[in-house]
Jmol script that loads the backbone (N, CA, C; Angstrom):
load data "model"
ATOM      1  N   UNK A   1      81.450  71.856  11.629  1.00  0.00           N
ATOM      2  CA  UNK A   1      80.108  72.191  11.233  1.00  0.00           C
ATOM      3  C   UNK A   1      79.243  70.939  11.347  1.00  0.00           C
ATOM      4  N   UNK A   2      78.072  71.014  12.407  1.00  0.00           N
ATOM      5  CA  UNK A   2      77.255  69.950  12.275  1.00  0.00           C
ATOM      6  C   UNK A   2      76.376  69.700  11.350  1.00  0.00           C
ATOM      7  N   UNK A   3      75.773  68.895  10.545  1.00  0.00           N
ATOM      8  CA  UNK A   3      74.645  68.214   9.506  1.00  0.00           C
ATOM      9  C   UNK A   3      73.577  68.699  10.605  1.00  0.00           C
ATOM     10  N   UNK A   4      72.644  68.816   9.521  1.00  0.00           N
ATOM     11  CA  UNK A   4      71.163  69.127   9.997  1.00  0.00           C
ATOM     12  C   UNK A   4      70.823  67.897  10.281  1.00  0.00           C
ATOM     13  N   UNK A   5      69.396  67.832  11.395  1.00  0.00           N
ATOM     14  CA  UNK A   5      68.648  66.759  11.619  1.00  0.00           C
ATOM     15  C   UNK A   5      68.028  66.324  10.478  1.00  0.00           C
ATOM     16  N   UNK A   6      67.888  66.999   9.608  1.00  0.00           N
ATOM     17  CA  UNK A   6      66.972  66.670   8.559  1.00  0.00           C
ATOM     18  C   UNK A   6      67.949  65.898   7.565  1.00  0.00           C
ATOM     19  N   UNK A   7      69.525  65.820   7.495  1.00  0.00           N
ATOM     20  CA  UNK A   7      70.070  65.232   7.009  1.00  0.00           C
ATOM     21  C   UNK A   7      70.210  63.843   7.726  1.00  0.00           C
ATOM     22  N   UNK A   8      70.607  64.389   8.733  1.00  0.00           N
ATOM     23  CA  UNK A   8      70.725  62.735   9.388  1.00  0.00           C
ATOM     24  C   UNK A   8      69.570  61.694   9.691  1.00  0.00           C
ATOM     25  N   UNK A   9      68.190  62.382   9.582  1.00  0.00           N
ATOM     26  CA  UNK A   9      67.214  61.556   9.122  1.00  0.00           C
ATOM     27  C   UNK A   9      67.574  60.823   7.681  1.00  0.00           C
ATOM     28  N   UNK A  10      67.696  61.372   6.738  1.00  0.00           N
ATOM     29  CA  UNK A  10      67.356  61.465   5.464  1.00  0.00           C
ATOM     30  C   UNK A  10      68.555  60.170   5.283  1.00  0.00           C
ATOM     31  N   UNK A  11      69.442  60.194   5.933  1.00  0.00           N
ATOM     32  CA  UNK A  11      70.428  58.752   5.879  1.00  0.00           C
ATOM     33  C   UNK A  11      70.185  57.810   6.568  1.00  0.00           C
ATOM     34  N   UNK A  12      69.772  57.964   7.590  1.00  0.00           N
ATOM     35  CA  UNK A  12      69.378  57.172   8.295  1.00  0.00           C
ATOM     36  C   UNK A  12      67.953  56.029   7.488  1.00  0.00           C
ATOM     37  N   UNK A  13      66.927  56.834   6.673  1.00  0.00           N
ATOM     38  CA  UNK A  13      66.190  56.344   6.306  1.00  0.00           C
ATOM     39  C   UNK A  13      66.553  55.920   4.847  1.00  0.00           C
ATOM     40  N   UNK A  14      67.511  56.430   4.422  1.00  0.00           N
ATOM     41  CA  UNK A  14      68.561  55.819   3.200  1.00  0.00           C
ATOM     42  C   UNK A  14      69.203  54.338   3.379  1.00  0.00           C
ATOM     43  N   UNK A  15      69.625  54.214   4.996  1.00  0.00           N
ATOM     44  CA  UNK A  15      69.924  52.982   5.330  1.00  0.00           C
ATOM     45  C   UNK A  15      69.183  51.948   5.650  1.00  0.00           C
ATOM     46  N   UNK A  16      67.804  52.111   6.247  1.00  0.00           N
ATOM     47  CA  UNK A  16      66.829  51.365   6.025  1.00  0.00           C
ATOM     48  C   UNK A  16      66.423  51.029   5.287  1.00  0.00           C
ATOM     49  N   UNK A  17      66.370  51.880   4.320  1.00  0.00           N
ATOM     50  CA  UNK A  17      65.637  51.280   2.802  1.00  0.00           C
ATOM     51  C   UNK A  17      66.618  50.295   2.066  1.00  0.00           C
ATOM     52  N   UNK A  18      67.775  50.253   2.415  1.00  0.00           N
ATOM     53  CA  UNK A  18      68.704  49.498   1.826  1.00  0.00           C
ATOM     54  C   UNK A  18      68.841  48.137   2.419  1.00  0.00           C
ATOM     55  N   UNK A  19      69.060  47.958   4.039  1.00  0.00           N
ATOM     56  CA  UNK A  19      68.292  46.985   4.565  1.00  0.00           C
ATOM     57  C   UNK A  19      67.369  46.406   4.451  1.00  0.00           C
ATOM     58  N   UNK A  20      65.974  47.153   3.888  1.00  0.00           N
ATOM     59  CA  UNK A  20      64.675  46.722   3.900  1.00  0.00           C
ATOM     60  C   UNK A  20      65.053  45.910   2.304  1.00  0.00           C
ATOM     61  N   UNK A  21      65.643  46.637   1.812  1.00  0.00           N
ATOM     62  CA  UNK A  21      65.714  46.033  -0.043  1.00  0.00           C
ATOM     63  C   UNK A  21      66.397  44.667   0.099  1.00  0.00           C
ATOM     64  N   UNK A  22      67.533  44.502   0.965  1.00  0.00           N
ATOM     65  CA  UNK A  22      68.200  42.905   0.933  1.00  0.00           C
ATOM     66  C   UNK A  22      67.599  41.981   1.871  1.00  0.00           C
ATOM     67  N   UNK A  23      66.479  42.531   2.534  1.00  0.00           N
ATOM     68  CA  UNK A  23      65.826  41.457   3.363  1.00  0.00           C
ATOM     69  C   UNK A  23      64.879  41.105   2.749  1.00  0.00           C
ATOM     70  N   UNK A  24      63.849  41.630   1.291  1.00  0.00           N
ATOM     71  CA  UNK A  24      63.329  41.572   0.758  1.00  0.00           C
ATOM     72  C   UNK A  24      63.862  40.780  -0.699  1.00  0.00           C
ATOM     73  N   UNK A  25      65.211  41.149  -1.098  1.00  0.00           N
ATOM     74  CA  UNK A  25      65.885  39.942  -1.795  1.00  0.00           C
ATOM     75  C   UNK A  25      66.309  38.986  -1.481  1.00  0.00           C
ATOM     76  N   UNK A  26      66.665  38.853  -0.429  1.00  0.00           N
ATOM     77  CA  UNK A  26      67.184  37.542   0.471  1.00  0.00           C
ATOM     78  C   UNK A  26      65.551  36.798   0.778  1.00  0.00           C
ATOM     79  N   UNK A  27      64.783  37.436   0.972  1.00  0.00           N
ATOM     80  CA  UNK A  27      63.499  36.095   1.190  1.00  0.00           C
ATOM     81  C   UNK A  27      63.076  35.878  -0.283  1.00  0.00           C
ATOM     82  N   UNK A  28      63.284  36.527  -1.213  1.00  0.00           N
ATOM     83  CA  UNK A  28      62.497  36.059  -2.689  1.00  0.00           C
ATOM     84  C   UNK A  28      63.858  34.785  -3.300  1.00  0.00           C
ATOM     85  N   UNK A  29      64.750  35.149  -2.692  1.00  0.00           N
ATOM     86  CA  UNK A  29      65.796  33.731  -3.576  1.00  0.00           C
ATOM     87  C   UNK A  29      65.613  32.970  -2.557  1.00  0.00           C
ATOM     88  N   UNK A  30      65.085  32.954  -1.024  1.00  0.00           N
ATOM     89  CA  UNK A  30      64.891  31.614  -0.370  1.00  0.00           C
ATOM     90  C   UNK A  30      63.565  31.236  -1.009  1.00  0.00           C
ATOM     91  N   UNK A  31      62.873  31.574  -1.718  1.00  0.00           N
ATOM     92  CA  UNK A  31      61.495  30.912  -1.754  1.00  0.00           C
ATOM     93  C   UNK A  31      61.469  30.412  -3.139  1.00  0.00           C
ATOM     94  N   UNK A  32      62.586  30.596  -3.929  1.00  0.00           N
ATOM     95  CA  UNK A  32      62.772  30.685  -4.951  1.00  0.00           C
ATOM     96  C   UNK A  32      62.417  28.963  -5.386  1.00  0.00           C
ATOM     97  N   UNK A  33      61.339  28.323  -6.180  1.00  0.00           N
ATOM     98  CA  UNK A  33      61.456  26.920  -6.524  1.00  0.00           C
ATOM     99  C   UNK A  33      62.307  26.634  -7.690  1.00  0.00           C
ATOM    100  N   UNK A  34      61.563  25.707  -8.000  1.00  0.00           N
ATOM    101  CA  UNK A  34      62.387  24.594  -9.245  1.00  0.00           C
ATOM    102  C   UNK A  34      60.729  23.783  -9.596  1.00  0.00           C
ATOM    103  N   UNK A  35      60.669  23.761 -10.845  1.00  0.00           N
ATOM    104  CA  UNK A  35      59.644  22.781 -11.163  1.00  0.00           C
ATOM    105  C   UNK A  35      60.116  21.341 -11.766  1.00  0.00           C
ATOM    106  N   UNK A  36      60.601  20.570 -11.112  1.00  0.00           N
ATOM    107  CA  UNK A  36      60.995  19.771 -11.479  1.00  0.00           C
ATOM    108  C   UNK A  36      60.014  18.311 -11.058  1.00  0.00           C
ATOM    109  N   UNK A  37      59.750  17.750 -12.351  1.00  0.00           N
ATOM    110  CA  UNK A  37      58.877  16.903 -12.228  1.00  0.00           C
ATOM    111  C   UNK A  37      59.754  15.287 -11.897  1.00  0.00           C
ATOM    112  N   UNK A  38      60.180  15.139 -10.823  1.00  0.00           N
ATOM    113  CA  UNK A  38      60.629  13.900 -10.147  1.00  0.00           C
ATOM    114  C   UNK A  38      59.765  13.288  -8.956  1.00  0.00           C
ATOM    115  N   UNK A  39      59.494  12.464  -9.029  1.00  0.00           N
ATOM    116  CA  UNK A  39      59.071  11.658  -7.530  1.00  0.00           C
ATOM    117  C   UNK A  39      59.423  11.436  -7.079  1.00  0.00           C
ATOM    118  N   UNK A  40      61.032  11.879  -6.622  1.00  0.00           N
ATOM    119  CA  UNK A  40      61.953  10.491  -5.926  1.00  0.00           C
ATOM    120  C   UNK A  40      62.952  11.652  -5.452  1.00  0.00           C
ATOM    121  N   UNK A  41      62.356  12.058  -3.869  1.00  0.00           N
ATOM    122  CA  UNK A  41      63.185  12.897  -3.117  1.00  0.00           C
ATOM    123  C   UNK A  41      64.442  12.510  -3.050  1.00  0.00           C
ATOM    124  N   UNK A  42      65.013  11.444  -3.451  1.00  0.00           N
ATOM    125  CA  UNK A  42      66.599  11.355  -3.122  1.00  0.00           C
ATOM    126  C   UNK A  42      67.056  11.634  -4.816  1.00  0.00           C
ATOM    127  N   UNK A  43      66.830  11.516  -5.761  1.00  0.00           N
ATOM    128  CA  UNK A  43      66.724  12.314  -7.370  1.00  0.00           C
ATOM    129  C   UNK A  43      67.244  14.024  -6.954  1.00  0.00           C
ATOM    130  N   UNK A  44      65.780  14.373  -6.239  1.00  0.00           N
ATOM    131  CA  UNK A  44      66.323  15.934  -5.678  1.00  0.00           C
ATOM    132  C   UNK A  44      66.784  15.975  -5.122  1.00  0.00           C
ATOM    133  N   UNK A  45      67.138  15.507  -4.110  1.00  0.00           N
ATOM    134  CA  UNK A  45      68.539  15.596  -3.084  1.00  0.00           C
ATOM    135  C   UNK A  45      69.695  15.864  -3.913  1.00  0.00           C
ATOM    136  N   UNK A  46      70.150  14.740  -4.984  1.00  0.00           N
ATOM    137  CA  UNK A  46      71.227  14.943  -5.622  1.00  0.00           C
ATOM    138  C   UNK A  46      71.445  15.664  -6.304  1.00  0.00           C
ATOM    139  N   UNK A  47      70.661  16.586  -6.820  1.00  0.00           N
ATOM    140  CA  UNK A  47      70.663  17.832  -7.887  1.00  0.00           C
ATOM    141  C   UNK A  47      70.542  19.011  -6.788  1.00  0.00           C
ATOM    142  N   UNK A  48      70.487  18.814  -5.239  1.00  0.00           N
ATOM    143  CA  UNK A  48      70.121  20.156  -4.237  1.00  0.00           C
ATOM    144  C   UNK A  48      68.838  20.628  -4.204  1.00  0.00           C
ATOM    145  N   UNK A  49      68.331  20.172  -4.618  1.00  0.00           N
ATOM    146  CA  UNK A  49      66.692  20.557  -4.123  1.00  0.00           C
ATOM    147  C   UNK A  49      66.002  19.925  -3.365  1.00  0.00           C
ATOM    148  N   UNK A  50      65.009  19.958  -2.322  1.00  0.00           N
ATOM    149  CA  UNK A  50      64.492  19.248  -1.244  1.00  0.00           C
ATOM    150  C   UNK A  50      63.213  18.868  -1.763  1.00  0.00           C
ATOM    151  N   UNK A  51      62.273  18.123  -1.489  1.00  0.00           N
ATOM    152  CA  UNK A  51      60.911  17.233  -1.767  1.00  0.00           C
ATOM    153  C   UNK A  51      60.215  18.769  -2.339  1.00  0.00           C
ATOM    154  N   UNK A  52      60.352  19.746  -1.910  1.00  0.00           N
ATOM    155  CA  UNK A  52      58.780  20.568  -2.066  1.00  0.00           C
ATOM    156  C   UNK A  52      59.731  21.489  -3.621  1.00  0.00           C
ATOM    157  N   UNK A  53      61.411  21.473  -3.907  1.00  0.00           N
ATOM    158  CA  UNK A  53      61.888  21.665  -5.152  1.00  0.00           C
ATOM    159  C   UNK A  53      62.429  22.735  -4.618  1.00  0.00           C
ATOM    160  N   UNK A  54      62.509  23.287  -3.306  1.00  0.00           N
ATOM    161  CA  UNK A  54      63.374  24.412  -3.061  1.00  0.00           C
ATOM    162  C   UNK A  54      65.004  24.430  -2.623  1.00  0.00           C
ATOM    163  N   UNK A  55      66.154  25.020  -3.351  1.00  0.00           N
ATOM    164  CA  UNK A  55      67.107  24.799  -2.804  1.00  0.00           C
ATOM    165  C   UNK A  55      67.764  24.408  -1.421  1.00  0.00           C
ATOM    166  N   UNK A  56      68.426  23.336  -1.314  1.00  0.00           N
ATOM    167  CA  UNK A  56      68.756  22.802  -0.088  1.00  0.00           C
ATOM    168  C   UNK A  56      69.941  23.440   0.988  1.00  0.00           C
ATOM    169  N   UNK A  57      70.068  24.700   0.270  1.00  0.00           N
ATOM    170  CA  UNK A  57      71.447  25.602   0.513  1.00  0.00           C
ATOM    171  C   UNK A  57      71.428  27.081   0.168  1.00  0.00           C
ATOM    172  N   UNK A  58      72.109  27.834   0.612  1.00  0.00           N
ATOM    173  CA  UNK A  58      72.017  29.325  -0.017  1.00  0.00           C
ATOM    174  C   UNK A  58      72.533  29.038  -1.639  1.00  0.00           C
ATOM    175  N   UNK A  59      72.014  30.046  -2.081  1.00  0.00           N
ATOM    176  CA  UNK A  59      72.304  30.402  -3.330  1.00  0.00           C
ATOM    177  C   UNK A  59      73.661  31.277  -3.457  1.00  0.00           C
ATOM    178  N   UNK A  60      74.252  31.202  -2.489  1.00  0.00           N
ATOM    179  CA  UNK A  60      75.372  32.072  -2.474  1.00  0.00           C
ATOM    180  C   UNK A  60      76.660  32.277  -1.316  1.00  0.00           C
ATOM    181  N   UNK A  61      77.518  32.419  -1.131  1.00  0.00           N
ATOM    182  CA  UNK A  61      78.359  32.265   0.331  1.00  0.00           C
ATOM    183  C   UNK A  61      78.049  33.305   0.855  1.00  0.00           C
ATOM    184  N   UNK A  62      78.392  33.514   2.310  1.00  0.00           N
ATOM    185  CA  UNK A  62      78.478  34.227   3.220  1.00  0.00           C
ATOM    186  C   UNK A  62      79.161  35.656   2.668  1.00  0.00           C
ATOM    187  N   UNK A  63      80.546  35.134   2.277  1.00  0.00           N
ATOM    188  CA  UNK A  63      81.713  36.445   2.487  1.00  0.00           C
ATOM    189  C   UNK A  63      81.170  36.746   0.790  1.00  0.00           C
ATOM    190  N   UNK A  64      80.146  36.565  -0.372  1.00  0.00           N
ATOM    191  CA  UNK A  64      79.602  37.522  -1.153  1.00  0.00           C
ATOM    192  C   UNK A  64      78.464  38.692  -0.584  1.00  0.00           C
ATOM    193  N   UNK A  65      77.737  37.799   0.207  1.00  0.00           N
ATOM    194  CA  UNK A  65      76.618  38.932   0.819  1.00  0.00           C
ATOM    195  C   UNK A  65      77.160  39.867   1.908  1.00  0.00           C
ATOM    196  N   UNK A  66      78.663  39.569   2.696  1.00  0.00           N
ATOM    197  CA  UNK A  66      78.828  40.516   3.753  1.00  0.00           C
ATOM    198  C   UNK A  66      79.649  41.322   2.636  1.00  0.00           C
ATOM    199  N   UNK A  67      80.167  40.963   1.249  1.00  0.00           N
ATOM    200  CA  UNK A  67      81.059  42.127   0.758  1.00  0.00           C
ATOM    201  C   UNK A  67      80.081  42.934   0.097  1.00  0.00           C
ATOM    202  N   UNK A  68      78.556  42.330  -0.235  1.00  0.00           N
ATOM    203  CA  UNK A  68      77.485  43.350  -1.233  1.00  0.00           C
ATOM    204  C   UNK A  68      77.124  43.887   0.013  1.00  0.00           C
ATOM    205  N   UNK A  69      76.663  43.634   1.240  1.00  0.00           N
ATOM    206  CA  UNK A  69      76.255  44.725   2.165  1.00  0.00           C
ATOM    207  C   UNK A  69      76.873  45.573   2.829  1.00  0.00           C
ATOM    208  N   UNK A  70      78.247  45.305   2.520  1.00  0.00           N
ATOM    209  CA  UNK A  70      79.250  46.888   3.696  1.00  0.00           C
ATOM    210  C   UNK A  70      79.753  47.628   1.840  1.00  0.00           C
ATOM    211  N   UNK A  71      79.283  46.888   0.644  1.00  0.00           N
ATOM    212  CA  UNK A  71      79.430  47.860  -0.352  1.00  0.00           C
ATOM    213  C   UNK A  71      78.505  48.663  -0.698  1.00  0.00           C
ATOM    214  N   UNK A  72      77.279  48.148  -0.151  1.00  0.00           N
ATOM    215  CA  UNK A  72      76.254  48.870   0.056  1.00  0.00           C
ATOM    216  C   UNK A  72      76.087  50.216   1.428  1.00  0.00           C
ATOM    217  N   UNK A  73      76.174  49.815   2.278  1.00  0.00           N
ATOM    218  CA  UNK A  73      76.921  50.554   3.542  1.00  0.00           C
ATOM    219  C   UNK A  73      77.626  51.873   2.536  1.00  0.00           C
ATOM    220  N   UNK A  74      78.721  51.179   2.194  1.00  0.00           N
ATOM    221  CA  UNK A  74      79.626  52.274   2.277  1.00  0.00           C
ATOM    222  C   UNK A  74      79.115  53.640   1.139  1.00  0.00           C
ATOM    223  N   UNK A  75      78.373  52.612  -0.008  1.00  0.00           N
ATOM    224  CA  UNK A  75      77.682  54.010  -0.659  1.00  0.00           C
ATOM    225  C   UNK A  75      77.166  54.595  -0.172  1.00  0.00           C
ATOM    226  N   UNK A  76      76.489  54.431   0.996  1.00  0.00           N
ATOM    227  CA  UNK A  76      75.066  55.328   1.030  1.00  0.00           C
ATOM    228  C   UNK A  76      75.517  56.094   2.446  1.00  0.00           C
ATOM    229  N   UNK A  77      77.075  55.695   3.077  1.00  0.00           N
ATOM    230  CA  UNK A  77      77.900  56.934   3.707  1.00  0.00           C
ATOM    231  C   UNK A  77      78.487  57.864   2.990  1.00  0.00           C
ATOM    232  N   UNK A  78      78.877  57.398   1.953  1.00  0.00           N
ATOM    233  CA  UNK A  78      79.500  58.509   1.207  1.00  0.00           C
ATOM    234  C   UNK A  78      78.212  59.209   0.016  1.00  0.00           C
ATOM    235  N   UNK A  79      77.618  59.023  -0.142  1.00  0.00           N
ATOM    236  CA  UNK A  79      76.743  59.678  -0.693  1.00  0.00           C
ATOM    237  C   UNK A  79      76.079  61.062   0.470  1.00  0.00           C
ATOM    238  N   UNK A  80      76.751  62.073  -0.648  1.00  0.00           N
ATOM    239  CA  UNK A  80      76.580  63.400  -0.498  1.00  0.00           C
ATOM    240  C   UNK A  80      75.513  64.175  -0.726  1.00  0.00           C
ATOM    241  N   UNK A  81      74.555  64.888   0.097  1.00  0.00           N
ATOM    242  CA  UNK A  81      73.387  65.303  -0.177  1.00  0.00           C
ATOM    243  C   UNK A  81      73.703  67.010  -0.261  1.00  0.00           C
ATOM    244  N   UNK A  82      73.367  67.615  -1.386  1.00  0.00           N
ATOM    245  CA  UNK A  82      74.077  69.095  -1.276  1.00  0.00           C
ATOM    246  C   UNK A  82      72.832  69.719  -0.529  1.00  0.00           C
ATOM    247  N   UNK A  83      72.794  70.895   0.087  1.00  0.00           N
ATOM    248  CA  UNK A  83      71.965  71.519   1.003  1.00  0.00           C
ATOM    249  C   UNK A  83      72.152  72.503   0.325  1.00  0.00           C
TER     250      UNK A  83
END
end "model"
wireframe off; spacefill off
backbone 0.3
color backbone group
């Protein structure tokens, strides 16, 4: 039995929005500052922050964001839409 078009839209745009949501969290923790009142870019260097106070590194590894996005993935395949 095939899914309606109207389903396979309806995931399809389920998966975008989920994409659209971690590309939209992923740029708010890169922009993310620090107010830290130092003058002395090598001060922030050593604490990881760069001259303008923004982290000098992800906030996080690789293999956490590829396991939150195929756990994300995988909900929104198995999420069942009753007709």
């Amino acid at each position: 039995m095939r899914h309606s078009l109207y389903l396979h839209l309806a995931v399809f745009f389920v998966r975008a929005d989920i994409r659209r949501e971690e590309r939209v969290w992923v740029a708010k923790v890169r922009r993310a500052t620090s107010e830290i009142p130092l003058g002395n870019a090598y001060l922030l260097k050593d604490i990881g922050l760069n001259a303008e106070g923004r982290p000098l590194c992800s906030s996080e590894p690789r293999a956490v964001t590829a396991k939150r996005r195929v756990r994300h993935l995988r909900r929104a395949c198995r999420l069942k839409i009753t007709t």
